[in-house]
C-alpha positions in Angstrom: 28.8 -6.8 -12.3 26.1 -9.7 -12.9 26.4 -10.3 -9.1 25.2 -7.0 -8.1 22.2 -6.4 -10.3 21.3 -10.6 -9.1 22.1 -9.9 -5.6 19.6 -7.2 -5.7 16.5 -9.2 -7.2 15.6 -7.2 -8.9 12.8 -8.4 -10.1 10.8 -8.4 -6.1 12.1 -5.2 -6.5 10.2 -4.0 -9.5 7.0 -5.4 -8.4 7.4 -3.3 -5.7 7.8 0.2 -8.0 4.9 -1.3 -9.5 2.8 -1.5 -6.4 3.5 2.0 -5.7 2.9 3.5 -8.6 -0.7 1.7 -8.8 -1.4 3.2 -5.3 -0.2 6.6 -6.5 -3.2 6.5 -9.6 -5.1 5.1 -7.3 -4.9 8.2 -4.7 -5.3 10.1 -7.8 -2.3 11.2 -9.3 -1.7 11.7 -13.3 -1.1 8.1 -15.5 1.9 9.5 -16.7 4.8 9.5 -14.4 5.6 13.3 -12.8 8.7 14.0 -11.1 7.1 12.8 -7.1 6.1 9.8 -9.3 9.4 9.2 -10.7 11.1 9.5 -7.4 9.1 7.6 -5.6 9.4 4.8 -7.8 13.2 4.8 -7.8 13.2 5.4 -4.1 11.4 2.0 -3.2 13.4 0.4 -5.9 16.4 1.2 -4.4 15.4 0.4 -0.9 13.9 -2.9 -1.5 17.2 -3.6 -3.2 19.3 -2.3 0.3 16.6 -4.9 1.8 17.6 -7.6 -0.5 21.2 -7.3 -0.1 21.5 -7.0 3.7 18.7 -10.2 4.0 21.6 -12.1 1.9 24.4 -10.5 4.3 22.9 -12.4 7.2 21.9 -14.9 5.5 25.1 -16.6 4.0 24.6 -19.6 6.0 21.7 -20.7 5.4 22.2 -19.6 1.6 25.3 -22.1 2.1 22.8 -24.8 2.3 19.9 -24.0 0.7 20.9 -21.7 -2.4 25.0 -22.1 -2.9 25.0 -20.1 -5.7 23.9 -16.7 -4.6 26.4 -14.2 -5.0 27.7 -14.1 -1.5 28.1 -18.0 -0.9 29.4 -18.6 -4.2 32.3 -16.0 -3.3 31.2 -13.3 -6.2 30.6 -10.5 -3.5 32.6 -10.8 0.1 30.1 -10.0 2.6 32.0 -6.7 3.6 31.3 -5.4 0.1 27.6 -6.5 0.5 27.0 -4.7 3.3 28.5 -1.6 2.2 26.4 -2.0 -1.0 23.2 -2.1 1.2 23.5 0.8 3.1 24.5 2.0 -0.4 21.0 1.6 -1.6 19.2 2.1 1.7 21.0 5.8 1.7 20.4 7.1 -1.9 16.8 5.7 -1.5 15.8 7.7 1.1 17.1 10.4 0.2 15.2 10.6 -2.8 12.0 9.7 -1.0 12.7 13.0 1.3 12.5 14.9 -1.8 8.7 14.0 -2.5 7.6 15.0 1.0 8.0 14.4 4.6 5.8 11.6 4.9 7.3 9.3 2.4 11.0 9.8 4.0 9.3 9.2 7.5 7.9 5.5 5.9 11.2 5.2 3.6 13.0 5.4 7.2 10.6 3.0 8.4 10.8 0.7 5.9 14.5 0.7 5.4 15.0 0.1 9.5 12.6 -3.1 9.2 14.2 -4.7 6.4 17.6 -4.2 8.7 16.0 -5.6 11.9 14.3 -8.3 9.8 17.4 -9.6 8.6 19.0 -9.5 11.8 17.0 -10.6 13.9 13.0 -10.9 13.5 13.7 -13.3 10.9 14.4 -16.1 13.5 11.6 -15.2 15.3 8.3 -17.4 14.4 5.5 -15.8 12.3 6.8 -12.0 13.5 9.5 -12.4 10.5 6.8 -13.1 7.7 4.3 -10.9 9.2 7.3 -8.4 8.6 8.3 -8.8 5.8 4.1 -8.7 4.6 3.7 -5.8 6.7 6.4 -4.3 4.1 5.1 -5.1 1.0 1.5 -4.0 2.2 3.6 -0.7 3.3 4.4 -0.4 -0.3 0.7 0.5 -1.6 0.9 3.1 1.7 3.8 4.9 0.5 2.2 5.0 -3.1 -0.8 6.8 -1.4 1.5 8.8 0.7 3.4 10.6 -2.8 0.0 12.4 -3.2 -1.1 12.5 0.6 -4.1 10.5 0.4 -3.6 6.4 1.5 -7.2 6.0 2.8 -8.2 4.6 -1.2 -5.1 2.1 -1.1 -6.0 0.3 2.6 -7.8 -2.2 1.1 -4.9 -3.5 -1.4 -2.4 -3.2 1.6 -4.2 -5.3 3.8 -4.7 -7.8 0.6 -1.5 -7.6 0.1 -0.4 -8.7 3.8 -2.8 -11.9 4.0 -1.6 -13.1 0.7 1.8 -12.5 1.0 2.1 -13.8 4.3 0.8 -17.1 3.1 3.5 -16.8 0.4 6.2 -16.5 3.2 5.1 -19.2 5.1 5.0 -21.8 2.0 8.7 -20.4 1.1 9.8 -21.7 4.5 8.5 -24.9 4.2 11.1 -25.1 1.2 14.2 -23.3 2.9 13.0 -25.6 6.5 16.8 -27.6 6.0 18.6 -24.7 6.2 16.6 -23.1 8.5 17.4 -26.1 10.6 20.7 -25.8 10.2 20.7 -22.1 11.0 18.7 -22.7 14.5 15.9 -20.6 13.6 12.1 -21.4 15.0 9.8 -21.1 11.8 6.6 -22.7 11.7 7.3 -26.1 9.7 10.3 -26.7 11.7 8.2 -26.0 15.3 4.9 -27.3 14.2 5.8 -29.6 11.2 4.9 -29.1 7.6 1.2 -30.0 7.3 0.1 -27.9 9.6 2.5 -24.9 8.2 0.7 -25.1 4.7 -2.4 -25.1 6.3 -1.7 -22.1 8.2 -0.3 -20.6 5.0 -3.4 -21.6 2.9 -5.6 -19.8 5.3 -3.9 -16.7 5.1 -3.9 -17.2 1.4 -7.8 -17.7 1.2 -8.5 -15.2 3.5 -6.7 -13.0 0.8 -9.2 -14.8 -1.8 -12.3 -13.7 -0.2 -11.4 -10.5 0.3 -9.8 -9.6 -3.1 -13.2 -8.3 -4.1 -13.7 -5.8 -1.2 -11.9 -3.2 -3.2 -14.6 -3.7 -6.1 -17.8 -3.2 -3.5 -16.0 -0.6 -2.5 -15.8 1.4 -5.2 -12.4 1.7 -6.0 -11.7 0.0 -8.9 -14.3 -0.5 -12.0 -15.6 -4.0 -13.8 -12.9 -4.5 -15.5 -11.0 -5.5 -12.1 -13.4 -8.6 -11.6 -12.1 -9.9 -14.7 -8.5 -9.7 -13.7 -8.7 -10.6 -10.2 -10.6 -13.9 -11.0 -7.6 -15.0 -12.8 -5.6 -14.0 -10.0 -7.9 -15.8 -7.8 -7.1 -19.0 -9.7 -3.7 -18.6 -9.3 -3.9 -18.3 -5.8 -6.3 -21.6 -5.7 -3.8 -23.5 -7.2 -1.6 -22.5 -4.4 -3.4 -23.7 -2.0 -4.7 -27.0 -3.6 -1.3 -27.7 -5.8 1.9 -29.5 -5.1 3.4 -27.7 -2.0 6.6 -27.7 -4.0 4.7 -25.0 -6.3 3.2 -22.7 -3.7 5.6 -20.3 -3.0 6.3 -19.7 -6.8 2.4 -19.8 -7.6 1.9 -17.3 -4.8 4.6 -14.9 -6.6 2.9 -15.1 -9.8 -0.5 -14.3 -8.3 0.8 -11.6 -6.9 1.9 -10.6 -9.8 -1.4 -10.7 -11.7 -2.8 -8.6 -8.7 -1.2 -5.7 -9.8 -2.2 -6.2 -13.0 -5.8 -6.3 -11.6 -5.2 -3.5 -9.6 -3.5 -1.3 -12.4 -6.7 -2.4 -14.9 -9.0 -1.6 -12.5 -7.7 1.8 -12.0 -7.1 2.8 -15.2 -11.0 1.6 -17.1 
């Protein structure tokens, strides 16, 4: 049963509910979570999970190589019951985002069939996978918008969200580049060669730096958030100036703190 609740990662997957549910105070709905909260929350839950799941599906491979003991390579789950299990979580998920309004099962749809193509196929494809897969998790603060019909407030965080974490995707394939040899696909350390990837990365990732006060001059989020997103701005330095072996895993955590900025600087 361990496999299934691992396969899922299910921590990505809360910082995702999170994400949403600091888009949904900041398009002004209650602190305390209300039935279109609660369902929403579980709804991306669930589908980032399906996404999870069905990335592993086509990636046993590569996984093979570069992470043996994930639940599919190590021979916990067969891949048949893995991909049942996604379109498990894919289904129940969008169900329950048609049950907060039509807009939020329109982008649940939209979601769920780009983390399927994704892992199929746009993953081997240079920079359109990451930009993807950032494109998602920037969709994330859209759909928390969406739960009370008003996303215009959470545009700033989205597109925060896709410069950083497409800097984040890039350093993770500099540290998956054997397998990704192995498995044929054109990333940008294995086309261009690593310096030049973790520069590319770092730029994304400063670009992210800059900006992470725009939501501040905007208006959107009170004093408190420069507090909080200086730390995470730190975080994200180190990134960029640290061991490249730490990047990816720095860029996680400073994400992390983000929406701890974000949620601070919503709620003060």
């Amino acid at each position: 049963m361990f496999a299934y609740l691992t396969i899922m990662r299910p921590l990505n997957c809360l910082m995702a509910a999170v994400a949403v549910y600091v888009a949904s105070l900041i398009a002004g709905l209650a602190f305390y979570p209300t039935l279109p909260i609660i369902y929403a929350l579980v709804s991306v839950f669930l589908i980032c999970a399906g996404g999870m799941v069905i990335n592993d599906y086509f990636d046993v491979e590569i996984d093979r190589v570069n992470k043996p003991k994930r639940p599919i390579p190590s021979g916990k789950i067969s891949k048949t019951t893995a991909l049942i299990y996604s379109y498990l979580l894919f289904g129940i998920g969008v169900y329950i985002s048609y049950l907060i309004n039509i807009f939020t099962f329109i982008v649940a749809i939209l979601a769920s069939a780009l983390l399927i193509l994704y892992a199929w196929k746009l993953k081997k494809a240079m920079m359109i996978g990451h930009l993807t897969v950032s494109s998602l998790v920037a969709l994330t603060f859209i759909y928390g918008g969406l739960v009370n019909l008003n996303y215009l407030p959470v545009l700033s965080l989205a597109m925060l969200a896709l410069l950083a974490n497409t800097g984040r995707e890039i350093y993770k394939s500099i540290e998956d580049i054997m397998g990704d040899q192995k498995a044929g696909l054109q990333t940008l350390p294995i086309k261009y060669g690593v310096i030049r990837a973790k520069m590319i990365a770092s730029i994304f990732v400063l670009f992210a730096i800059i900006l992470s006060f725009l939501p501040y001059f905007l208006g959107i989020f009170s004093d408190v958030y420069l507090f909080f997103v200086a730390i995470t701005d730190i975080i994200f330095l180190a990134a960029v100036v640290g061991p490249l072996k730490f990047s990816a895993k720095l860029c996680k955590f400073a994400m992390l703190a983000s929406l701890v900025a974000f949620f601070a600087g919503s709620i003060a």
